[in-house]
N, C-alpha and C positions, 0 to 999 in steps of 0.2 A: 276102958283098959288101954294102955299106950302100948303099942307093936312097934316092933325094929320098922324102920324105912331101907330102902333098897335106896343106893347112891353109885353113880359111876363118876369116876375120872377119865380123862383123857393127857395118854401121857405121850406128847410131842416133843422127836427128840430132830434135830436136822444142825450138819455143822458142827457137830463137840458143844450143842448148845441143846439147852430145855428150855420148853417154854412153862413159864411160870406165871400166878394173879394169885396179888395180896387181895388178902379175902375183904372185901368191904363193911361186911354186916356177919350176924351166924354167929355160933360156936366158935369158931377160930378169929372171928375179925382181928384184922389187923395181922395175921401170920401169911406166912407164903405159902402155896399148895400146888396141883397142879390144879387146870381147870375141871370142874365136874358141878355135880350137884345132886338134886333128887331124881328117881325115875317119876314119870306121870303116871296116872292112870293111862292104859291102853296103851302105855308106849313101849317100844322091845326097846331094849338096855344098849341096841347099838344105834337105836335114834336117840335116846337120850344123849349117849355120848358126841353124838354131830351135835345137836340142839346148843347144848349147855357150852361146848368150845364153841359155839356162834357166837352166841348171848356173852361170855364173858371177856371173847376177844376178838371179836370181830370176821376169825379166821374162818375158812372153809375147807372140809374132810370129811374120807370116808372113816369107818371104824374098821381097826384090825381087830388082832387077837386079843385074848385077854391074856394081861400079864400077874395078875394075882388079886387078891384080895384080901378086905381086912375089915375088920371090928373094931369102932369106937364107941365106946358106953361109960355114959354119965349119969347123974343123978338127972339129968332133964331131958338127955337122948339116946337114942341105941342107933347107929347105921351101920347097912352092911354097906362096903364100898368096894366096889369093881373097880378096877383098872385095865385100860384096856389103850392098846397101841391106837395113836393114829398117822393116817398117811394125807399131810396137807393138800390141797388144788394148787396154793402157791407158794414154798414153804421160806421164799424170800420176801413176801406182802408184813407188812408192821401191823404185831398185834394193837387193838385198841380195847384196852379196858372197857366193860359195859355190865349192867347187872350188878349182878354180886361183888365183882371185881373193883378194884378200886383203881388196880393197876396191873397192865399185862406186860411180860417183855422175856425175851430170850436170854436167860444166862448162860453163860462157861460152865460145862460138867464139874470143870473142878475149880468151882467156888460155890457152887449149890450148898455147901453147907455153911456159906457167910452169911445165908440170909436165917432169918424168924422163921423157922420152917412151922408149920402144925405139926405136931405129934407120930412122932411114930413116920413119917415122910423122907425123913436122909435113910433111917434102917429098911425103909419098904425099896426105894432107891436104888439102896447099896445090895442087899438080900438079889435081887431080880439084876444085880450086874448092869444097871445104868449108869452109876457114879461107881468108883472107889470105894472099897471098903472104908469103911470109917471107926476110926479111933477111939 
């Protein structure tokens, strides 16, 4: 029997900028997101969230609060996805794509919505008062 997966994001926001990775591979490859992925076994949901913004950008952070969550379900997945602040070590250091990512980098709040978002990512965004409402 297939059970939902637990998934956390990490949403880095420094400058009127987010950082952002186009997904590499997965469900979404090829859309932009912020960085996350699955929890491990044995791992609490705020090492997941350092772990996975390691691996997909190179950067270094604690995990803050959680800022919402959210349900995506397919005919071949179910995750739950946490989102959760973080607060960089260096928040001027250039991300580098790694892992899953194909590509890491900080955009402008207000062009977040020119990119290939995944699903449901400008209204989760906009809803939680990161970006502008959106039209």
């Amino acid at each position: 029997m297939t059970r939902p997966e637990i998934a956390v994001g990490a949403l880095a926001v420094h400058d009127e900028r987010i950082l952002l990775i186009r997904r590499g591979r997965g469900p979404a490859a090829g859309e932009w997101s912020v960085p996350g992925g699955r929890v491990e076994f044995g791992e609490s949901v705020y090492e997941a969230v350092v772990r996975e913004l390691h691996e997909e950008t190179g950067l270094e952070a604690t995990c803050g609060s959680l800022v919402g969550w959210v349900e995506r379900i397919s005919e071949d997945h179910h995750f739950v996805i946490m989102d959760f602040t973080v607060h960089l070590t260096d928040p001027d250091a250039p991300p580098m794509a790694g892992d899953d990512a194909s590509e890491a980098e900080w955009v402008d709040l207000d062009r977040v919505t020119d990119r290939h978002l995944v699903a449901g990512m400008a209204e989760f965004l906009a809803d939680h008062g990161i970006i502008d409402t959106i039209v």
